[in-house]
ZARO-794513 format. One record per residue: x negated, y negated, z negated of N, C-alpha, C in turn. Coordinates in Angstrom, 2 decimals. Atoms other than C-alpha are relative to their C-alpha. Layout:
X | Y | Z | X | Y | Z | X | Y | Z
...
***
This chain:
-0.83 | 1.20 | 0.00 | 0.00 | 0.00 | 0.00 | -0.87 | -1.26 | 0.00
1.09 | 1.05 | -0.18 | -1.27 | -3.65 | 0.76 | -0.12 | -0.59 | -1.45
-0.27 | 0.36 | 1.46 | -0.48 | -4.90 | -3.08 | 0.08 | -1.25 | 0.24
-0.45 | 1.33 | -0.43 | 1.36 | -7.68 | -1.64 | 0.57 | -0.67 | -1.52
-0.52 | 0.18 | 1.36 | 3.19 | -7.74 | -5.59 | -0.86 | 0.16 | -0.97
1.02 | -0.83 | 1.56 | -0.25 | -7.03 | -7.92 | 0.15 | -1.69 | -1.00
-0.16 | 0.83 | 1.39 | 0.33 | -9.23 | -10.85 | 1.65 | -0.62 | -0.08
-0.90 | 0.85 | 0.14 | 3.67 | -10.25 | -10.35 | 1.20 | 1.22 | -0.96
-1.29 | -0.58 | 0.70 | 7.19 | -9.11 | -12.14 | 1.39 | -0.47 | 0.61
-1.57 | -0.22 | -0.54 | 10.11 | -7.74 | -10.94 | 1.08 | 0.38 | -0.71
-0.74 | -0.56 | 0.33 | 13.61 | -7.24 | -11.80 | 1.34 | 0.30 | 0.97
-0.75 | -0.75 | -1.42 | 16.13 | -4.91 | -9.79 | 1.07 | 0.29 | -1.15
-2.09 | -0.84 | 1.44 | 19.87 | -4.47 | -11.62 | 0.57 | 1.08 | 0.92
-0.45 | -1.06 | -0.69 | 21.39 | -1.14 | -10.49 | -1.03 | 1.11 | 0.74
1.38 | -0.21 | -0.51 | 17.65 | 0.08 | -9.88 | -0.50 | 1.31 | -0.38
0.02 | -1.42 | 0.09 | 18.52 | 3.81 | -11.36 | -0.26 | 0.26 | 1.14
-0.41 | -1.05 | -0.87 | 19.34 | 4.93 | -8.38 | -0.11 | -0.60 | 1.56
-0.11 | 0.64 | -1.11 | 19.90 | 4.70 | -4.20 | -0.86 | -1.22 | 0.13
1.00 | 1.20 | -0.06 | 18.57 | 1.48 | -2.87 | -0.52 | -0.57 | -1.20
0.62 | 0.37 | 0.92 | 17.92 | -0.28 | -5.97 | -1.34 | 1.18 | -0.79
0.89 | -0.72 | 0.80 | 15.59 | 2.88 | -7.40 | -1.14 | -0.41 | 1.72
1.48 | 0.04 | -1.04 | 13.55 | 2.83 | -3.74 | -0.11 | -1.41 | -0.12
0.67 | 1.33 | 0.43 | 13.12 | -1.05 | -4.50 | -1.28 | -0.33 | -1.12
1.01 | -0.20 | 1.20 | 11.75 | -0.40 | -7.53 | -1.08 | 0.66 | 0.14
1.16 | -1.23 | -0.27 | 9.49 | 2.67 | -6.42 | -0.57 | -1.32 | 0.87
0.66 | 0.67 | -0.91 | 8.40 | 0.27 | -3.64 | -0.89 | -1.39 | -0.59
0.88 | 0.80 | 0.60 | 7.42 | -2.65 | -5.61 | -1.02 | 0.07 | -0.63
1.17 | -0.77 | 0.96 | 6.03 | -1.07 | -8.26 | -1.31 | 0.82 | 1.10
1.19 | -0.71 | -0.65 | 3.80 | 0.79 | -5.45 | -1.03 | -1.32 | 0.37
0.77 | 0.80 | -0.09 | 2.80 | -2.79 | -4.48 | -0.81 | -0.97 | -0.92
0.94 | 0.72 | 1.60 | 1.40 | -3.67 | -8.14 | 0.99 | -0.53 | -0.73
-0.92 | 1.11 | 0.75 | 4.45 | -5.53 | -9.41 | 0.45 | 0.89 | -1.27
-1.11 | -0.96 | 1.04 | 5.97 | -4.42 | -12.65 | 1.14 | -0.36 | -0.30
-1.42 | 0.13 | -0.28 | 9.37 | -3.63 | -12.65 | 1.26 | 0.23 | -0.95
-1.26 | -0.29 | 0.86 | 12.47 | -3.78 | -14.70 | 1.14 | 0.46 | 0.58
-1.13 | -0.44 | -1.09 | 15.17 | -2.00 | -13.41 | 1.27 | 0.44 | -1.24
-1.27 | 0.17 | 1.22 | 19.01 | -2.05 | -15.25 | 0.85 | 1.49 | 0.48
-1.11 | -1.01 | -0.16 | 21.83 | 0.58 | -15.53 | 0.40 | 0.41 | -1.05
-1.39 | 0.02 | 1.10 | 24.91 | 1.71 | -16.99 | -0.64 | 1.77 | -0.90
0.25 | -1.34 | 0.39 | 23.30 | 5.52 | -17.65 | -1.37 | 0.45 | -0.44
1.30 | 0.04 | 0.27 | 20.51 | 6.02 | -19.89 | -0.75 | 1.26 | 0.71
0.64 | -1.09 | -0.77 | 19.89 | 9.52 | -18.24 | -0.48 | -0.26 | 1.07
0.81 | -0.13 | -1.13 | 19.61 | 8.52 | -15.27 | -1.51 | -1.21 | 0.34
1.47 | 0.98 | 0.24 | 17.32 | 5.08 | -15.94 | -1.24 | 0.94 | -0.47
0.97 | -0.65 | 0.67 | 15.04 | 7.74 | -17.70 | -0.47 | 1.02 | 0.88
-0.08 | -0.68 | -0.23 | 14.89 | 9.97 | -15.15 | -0.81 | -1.07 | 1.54
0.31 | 1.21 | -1.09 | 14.41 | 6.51 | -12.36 | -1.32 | -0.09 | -0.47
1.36 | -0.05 | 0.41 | 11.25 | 5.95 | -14.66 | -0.90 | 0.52 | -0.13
1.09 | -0.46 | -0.16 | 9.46 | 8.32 | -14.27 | 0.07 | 0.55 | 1.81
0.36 | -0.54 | -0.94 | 9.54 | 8.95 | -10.42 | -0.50 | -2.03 | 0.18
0.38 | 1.37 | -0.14 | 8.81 | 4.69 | -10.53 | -1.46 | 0.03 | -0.48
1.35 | -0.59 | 0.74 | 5.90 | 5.56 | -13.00 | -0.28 | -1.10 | -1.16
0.80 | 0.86 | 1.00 | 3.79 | 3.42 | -15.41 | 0.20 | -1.47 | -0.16
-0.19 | 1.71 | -0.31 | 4.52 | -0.08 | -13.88 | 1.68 | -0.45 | -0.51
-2.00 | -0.24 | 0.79 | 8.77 | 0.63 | -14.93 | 0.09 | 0.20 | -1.39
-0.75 | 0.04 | 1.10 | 10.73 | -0.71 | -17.56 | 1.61 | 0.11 | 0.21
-1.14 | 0.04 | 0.08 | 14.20 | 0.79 | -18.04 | 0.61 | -0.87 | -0.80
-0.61 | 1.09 | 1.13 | 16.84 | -1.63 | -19.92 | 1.17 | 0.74 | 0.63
-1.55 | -0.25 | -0.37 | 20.39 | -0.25 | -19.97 | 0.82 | -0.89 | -0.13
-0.47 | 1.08 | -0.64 | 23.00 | -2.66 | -19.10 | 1.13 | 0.03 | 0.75
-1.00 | 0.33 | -1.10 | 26.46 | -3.43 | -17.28 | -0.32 | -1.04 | 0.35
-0.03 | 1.37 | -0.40 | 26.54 | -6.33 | -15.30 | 0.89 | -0.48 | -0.14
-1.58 | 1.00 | -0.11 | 30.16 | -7.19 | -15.21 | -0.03 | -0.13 | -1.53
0.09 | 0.23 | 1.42 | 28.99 | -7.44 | -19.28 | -0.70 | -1.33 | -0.39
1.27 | 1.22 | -0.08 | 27.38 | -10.93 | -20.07 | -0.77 | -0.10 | -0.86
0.44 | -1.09 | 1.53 | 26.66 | -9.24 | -23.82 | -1.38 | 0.35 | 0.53
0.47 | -0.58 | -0.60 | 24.82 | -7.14 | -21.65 | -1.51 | -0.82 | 0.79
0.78 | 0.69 | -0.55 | 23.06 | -9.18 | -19.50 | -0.96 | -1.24 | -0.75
0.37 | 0.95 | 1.15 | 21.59 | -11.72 | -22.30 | -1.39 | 1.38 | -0.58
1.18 | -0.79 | 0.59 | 19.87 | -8.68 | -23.70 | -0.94 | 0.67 | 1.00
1.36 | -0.58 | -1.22 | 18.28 | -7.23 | -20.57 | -1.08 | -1.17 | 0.35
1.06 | 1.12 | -0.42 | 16.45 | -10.87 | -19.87 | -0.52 | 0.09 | -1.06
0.84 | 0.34 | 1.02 | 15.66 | -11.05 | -23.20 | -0.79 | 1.16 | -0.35
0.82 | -1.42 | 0.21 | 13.68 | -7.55 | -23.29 | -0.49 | -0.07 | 1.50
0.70 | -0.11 | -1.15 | 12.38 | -8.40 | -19.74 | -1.02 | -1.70 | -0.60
1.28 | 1.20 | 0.46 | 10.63 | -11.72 | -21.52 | -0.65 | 0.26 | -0.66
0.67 | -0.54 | 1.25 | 9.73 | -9.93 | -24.38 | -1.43 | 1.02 | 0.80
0.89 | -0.97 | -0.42 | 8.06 | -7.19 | -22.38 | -0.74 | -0.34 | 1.03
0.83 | -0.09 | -1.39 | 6.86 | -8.17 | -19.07 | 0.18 | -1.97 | 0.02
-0.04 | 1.58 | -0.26 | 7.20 | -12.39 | -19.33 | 0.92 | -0.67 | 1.19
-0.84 | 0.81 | -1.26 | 8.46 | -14.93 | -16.27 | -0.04 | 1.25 | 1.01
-0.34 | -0.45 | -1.12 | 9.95 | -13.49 | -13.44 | -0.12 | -0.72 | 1.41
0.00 | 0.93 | -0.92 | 9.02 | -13.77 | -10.46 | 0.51 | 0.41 | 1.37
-1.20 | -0.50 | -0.89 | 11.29 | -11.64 | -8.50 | 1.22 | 0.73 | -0.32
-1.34 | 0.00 | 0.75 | 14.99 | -11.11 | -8.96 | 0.69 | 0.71 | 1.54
-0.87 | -0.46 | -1.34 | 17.00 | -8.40 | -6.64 | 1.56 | 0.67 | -1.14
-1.63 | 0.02 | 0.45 | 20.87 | -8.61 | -7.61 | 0.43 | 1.17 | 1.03
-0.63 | -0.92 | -0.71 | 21.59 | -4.99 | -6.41 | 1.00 | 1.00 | -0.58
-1.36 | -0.59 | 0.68 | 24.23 | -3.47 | -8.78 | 0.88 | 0.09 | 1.01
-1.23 | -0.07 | -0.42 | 27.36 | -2.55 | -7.22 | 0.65 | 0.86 | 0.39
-0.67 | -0.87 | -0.05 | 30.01 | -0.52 | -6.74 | 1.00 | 0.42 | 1.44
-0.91 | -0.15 | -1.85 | 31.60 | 1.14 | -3.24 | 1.46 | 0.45 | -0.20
-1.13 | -0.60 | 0.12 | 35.15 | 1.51 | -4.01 | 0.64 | -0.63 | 1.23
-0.84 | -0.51 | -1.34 | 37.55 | 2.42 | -0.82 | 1.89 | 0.00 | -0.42
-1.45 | -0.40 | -0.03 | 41.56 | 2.29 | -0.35 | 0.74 | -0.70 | 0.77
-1.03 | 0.84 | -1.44 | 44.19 | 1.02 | 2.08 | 0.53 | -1.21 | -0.84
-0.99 | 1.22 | 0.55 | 45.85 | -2.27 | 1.04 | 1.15 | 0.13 | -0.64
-1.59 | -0.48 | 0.38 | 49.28 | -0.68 | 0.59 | -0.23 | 1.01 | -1.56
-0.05 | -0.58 | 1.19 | 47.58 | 1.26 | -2.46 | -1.11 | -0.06 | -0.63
0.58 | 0.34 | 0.63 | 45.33 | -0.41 | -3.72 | 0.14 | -0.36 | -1.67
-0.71 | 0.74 | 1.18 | 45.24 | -0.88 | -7.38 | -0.85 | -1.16 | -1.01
0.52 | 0.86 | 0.64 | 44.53 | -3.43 | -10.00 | -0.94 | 0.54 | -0.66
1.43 | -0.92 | 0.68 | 42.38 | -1.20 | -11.74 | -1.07 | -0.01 | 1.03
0.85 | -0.66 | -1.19 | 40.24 | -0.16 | -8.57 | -0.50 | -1.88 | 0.52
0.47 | 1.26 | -0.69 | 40.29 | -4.43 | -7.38 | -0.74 | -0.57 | -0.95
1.09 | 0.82 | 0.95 | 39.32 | -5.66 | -11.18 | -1.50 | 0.51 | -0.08
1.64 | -0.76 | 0.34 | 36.35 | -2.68 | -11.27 | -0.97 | -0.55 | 1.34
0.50 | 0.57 | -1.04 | 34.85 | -3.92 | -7.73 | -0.49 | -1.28 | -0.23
-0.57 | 1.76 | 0.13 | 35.68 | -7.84 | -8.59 | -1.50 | -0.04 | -0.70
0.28 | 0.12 | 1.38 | 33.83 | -7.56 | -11.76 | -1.57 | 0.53 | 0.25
1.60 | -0.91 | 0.16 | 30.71 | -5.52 | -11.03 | -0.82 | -0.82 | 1.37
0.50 | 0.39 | -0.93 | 29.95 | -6.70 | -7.34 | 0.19 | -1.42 | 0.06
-0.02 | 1.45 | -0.63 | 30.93 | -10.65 | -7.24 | -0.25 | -0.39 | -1.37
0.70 | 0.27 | 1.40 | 30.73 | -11.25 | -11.48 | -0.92 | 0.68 | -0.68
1.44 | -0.50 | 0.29 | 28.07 | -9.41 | -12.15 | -1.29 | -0.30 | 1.25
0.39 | 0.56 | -0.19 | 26.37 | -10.99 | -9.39 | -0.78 | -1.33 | -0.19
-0.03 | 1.27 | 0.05 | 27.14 | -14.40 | -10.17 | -1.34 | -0.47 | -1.59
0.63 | 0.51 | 0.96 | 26.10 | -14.20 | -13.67 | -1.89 | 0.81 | -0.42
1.34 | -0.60 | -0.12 | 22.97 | -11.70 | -13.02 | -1.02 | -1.14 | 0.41
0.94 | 1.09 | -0.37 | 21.45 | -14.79 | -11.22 | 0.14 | -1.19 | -1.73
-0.11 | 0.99 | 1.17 | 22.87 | -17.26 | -14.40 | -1.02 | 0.35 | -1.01
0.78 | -0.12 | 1.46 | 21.60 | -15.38 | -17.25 | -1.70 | 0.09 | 0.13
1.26 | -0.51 | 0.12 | 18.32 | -14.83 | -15.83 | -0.98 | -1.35 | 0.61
0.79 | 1.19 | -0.21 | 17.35 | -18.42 | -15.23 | -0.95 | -0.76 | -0.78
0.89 | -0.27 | 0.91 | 15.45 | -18.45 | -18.50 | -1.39 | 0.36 | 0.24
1.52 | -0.37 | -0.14 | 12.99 | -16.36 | -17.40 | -0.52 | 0.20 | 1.12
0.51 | -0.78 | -1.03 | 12.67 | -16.26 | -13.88 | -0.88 | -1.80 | 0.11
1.07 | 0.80 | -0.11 | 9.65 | -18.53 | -13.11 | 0.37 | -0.78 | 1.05
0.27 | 1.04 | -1.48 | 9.56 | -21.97 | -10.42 | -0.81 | 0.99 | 0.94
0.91 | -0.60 | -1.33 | 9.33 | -20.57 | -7.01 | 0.13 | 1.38 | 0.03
-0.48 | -1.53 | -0.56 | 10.90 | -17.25 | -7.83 | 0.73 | 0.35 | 1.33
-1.08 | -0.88 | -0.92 | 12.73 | -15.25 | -5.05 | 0.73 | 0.92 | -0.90
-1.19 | -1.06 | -0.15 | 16.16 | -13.89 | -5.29 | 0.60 | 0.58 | 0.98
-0.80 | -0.37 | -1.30 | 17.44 | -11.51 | -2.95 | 1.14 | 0.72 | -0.98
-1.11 | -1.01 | 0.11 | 21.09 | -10.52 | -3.13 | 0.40 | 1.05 | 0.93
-0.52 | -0.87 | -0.78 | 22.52 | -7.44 | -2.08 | 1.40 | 0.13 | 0.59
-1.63 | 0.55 | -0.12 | 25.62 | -7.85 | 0.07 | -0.19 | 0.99 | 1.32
-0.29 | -1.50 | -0.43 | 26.71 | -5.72 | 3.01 | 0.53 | -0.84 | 1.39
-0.93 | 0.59 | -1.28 | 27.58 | -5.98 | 6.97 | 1.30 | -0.45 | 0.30
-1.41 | 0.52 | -0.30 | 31.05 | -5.91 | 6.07 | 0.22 | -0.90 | -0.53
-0.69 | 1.51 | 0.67 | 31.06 | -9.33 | 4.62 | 0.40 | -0.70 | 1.09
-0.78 | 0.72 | -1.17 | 31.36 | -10.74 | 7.89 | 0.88 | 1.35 | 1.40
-1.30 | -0.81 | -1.00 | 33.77 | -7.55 | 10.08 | 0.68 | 0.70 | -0.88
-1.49 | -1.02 | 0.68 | 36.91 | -5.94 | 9.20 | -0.24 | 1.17 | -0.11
0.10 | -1.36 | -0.02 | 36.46 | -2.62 | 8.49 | 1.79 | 1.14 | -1.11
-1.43 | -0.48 | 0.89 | 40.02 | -0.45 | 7.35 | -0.71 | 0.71 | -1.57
-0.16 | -0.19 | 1.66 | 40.22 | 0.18 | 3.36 | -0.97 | -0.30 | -0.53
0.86 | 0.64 | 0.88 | 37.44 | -2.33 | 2.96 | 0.09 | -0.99 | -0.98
-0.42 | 1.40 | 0.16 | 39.35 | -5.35 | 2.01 | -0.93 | -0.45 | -1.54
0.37 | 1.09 | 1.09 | 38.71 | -6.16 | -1.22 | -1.57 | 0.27 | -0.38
1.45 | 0.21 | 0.12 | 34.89 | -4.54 | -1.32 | -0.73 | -0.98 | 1.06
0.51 | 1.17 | -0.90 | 34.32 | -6.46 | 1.76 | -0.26 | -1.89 | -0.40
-0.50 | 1.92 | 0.57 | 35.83 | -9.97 | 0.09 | -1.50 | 0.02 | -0.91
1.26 | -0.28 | 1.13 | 33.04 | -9.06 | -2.90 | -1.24 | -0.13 | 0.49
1.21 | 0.62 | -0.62 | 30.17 | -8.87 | -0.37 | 0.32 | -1.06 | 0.65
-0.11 | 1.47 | -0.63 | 31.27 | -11.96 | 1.65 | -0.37 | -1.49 | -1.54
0.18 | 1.13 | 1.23 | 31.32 | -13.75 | -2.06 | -1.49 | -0.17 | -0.23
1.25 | 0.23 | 0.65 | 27.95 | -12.89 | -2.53 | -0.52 | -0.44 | 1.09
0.21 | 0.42 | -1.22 | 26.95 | -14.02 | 1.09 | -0.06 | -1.36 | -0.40
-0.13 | 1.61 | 0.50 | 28.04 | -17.38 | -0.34 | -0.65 | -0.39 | -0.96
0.58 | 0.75 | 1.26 | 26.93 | -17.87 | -3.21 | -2.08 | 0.31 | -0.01
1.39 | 0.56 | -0.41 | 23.02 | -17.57 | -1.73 | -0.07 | -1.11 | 0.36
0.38 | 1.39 | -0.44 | 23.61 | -20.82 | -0.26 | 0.43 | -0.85 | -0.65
0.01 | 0.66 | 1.30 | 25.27 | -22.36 | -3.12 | -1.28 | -0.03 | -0.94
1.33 | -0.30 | 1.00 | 22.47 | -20.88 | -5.67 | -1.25 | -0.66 | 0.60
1.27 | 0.59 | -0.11 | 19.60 | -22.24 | -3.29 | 0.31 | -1.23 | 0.18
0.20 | 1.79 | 0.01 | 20.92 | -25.63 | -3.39 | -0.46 | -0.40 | -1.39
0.17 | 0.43 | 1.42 | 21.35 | -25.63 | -6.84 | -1.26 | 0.26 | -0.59
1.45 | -0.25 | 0.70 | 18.03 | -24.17 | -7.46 | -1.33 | -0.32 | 0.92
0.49 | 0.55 | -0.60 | 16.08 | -26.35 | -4.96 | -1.04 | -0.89 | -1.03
0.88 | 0.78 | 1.38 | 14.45 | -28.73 | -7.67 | -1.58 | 1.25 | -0.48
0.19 | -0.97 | 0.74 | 13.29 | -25.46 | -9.27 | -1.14 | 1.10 | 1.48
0.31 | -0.51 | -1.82 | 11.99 | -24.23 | -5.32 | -0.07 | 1.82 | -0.53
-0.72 | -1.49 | 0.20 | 13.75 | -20.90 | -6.17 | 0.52 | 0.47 | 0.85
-0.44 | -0.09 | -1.07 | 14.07 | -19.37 | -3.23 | 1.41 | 1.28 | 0.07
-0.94 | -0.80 | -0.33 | 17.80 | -17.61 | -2.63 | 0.41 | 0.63 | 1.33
-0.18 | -0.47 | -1.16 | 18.15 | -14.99 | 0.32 | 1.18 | 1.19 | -0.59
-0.91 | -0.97 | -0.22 | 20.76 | -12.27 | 1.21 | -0.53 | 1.25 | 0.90
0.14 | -1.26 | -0.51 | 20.05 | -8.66 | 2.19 | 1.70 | 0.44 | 0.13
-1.70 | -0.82 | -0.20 | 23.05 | -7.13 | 4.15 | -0.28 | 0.91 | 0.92
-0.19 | -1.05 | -0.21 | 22.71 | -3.71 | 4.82 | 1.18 | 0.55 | 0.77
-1.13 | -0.44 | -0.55 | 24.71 | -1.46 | 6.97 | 0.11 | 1.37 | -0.37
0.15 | -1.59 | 0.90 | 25.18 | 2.69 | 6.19 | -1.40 | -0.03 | -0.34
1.27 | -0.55 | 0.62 | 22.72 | 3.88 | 3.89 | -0.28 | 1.56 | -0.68
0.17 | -1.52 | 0.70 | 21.48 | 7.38 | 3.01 | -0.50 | -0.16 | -1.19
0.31 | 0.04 | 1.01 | 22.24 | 7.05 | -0.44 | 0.79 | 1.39 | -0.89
-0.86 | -0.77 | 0.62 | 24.12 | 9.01 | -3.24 | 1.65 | -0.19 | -0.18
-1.34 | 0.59 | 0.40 | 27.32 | 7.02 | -2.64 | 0.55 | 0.83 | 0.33
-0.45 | -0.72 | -0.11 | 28.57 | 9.15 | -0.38 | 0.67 | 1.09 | -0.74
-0.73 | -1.27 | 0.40 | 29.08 | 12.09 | -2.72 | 1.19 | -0.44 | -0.90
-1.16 | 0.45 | 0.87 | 31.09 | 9.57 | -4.98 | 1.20 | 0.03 | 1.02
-1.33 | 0.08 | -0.29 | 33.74 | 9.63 | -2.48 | 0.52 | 1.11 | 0.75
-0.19 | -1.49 | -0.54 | 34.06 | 12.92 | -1.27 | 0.30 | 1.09 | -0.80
0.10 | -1.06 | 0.75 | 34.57 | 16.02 | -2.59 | -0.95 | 1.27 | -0.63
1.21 | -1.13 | 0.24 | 31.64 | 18.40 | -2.24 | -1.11 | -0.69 | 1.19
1.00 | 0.33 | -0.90 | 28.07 | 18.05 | -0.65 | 0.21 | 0.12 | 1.73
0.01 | -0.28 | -1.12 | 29.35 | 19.45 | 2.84 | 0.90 | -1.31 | 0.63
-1.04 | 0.79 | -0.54 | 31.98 | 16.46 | 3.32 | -0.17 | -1.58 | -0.25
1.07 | 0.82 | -0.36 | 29.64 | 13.97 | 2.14 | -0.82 | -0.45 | 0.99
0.88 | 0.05 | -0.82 | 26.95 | 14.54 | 4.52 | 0.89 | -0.15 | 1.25
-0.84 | 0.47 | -1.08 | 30.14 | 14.45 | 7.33 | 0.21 | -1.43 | -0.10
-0.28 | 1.78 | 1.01 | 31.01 | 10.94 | 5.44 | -1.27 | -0.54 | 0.92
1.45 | 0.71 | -0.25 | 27.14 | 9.98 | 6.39 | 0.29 | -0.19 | 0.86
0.16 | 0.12 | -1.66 | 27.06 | 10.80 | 9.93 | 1.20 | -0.20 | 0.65
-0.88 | 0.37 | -0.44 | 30.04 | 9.88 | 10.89 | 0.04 | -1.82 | 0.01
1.10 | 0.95 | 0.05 | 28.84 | 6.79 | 9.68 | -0.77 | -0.81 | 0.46
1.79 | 0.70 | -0.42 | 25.52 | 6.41 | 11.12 | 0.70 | 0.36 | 1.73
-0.17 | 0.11 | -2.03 | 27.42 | 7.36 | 14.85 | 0.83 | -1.32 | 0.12
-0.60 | 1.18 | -0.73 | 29.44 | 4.36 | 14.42 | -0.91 | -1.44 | 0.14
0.82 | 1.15 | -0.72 | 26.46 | 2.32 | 14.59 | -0.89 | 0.28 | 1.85
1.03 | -0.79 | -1.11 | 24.52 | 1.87 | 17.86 | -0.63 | 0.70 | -0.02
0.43 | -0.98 | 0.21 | 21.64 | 3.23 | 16.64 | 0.24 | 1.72 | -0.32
0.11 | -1.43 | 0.49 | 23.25 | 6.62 | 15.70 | -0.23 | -0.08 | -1.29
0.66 | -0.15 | 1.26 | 22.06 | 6.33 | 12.50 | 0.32 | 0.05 | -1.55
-0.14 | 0.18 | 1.23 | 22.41 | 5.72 | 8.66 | -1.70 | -0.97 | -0.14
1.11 | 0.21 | 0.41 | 19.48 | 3.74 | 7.59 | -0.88 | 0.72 | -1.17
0.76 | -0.26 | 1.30 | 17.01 | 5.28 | 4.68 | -0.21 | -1.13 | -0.63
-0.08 | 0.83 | 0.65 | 16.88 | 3.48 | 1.63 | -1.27 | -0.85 | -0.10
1.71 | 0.19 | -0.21 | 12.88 | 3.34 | 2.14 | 0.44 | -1.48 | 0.64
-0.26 | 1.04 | -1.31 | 13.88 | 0.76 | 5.40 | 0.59 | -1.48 | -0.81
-0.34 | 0.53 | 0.81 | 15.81 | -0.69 | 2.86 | -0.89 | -1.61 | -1.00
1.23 | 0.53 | 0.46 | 13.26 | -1.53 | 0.58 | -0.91 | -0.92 | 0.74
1.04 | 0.96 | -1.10 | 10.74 | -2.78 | 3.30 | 0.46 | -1.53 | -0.36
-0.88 | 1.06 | -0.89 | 13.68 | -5.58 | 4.19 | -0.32 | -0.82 | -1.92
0.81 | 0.80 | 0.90 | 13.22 | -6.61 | 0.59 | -1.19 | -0.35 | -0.86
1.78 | 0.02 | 0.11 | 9.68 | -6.33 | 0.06 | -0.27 | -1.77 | 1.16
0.28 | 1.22 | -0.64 | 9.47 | -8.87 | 3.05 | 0.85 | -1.48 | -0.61
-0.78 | 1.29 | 0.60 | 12.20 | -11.28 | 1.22 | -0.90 | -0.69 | -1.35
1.19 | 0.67 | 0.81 | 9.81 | -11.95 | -1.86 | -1.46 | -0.72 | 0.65
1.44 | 0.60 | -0.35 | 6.68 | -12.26 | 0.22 | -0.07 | -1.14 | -0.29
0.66 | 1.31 | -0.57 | 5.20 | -15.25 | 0.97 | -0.06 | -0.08 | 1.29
-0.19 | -0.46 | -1.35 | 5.83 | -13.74 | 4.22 | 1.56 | -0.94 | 0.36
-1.32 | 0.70 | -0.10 | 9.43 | -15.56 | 3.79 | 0.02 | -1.74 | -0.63
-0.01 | 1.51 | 0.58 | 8.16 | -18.78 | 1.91 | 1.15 | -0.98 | 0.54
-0.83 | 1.55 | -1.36 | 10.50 | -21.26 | 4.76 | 1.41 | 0.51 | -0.05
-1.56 | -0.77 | -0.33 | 13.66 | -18.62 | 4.22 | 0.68 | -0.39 | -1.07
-0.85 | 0.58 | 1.57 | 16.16 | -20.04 | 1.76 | 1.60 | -0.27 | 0.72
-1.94 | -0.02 | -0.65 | 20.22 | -19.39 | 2.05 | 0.72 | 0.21 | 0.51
-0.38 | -0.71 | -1.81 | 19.99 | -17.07 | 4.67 | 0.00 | 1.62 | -0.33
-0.28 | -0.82 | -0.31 | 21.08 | -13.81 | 5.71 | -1.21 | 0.95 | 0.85
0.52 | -0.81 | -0.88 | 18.89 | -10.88 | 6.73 | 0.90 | 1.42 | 0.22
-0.86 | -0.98 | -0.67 | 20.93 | -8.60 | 8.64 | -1.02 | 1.65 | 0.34
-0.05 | -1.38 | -0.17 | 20.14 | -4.68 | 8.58 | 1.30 | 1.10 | 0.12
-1.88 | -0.64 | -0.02 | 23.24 | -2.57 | 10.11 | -0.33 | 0.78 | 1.01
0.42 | -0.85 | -1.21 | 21.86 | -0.70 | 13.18 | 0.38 | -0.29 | 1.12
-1.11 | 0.60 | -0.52 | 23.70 | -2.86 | 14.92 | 1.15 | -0.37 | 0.09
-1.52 | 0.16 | 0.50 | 27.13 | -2.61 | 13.67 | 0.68 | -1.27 | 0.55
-0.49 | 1.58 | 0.12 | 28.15 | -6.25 | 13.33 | -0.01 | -0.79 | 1.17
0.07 | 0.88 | -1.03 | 26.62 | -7.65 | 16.37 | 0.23 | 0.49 | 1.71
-0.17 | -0.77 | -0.66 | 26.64 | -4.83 | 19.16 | 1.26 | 0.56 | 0.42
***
């Protein structure tokens, strides 16, 4: 690895697992040390050691602000200023409009657009002048996709509120970007399926409705925000980097 991150500090929310854990593996490979959040101490414990030596677990909801108060404050305690911040928590919940429920819109609402919002708030304490934030938000913030509605609305919110957040944190030259992903070969899949065989149909079914054919790997993933911290992005602020295989624009 080039050790584009050696001395610096990272923190990744939702960083057990799927993209957020290959963020973490990836940084941490480039020297950075990493804090990574989640709701399941098994599995944070289990994230830390394939991350290794440079990883600090902190357990944590986001849609909690309880929560979030104590993860900054055990990421100052332990590892100091921050100087990279990836808002990747969130949750993929699916259903048609006609049966959708309030339960299923507040758990989405709450985890992906307020636990966003205030993941960037609470952590303005310790994230250092001249940090990078990348949020995680999704192709379908800008196309329709059926029984996306209200996860779609959730990434479009966070779409926005990068270019709100880098005004407001302009003074501060805190740079705010957006990662928006399109399928990913993660573990979501099996959450909405029934068994491993109808999952992996889920995937590729998927990855054919992009041009490419594809699903992206979470690795590819990673890269896209590896390059959003650089210094490789210094001039990028409030903007959208699009990963989808084409989806969106094709």
């Amino acid at each position: 690895m080039s050790g584009k991150l050696k001395g610096k500090v990272a923190v990744v929310t939702g960083g057990s697992s799927g993209i957020g854990l290959s963020i973490a593996k990836r940084f941490a490979e480039e020297g950075a040390r990493v804090a990574i959040t989640g709701r399941n101490q098994a599995t944070i414990d289990k994230a830390i050691k394939e991350i290794g030596p440079n990883g600090l677990g902190i357990q944590g909801d986001v849609s909690r602000l309880d929560d979030l108060v104590g993860v900054y404050k055990i990421v100052g305690e332990e590892l100091g200023k921050v100087d990279a911040l990836i808002v990747n928590a969130g949750v993929y919940i699916l259903g048609p409009l006609a049966e959708f429920t309030e339960e299923q819109f507040d758990k989405v609402s709450d985890i992906n657009f307020k636990g966003a919002f205030f993941s960037v708030q609470k952590a303005l304490p310790v994230l250092k002048d001249g940090a990078s934030v990348v949020l995680l938000s999704s192709t379908a913030n800008g196309k329709g996709f059926p029984n996306h509605a209200a996860y779609s609305a959730t990434k479009a919110a966070i779409r926005s509120l990068a270019r709100s957040f880098s005004v407001e944190l302009l003074d501060r030259k805190i740079r705010v970007n957006t990662l928006s992903p399109g399928p990913v070969d993660t573990p979501v899949f099996s959450t909405l399926t029934n068994n491993e065989g109808e999952a992996k149909a889920m995937m590729e079914a998927m990855g054919n409705f992009t041009p490419l054919k594809r699903v992206a790997s979470s690795e590819e993933i990673a890269a896209a925000a590896l390059y959003l911290v650089s210094e490789e992005t210094a001039f990028m602020l409030g903007a959208e980097l699009l990963l989808d295989g084409g989806l969106r624009e094709l």
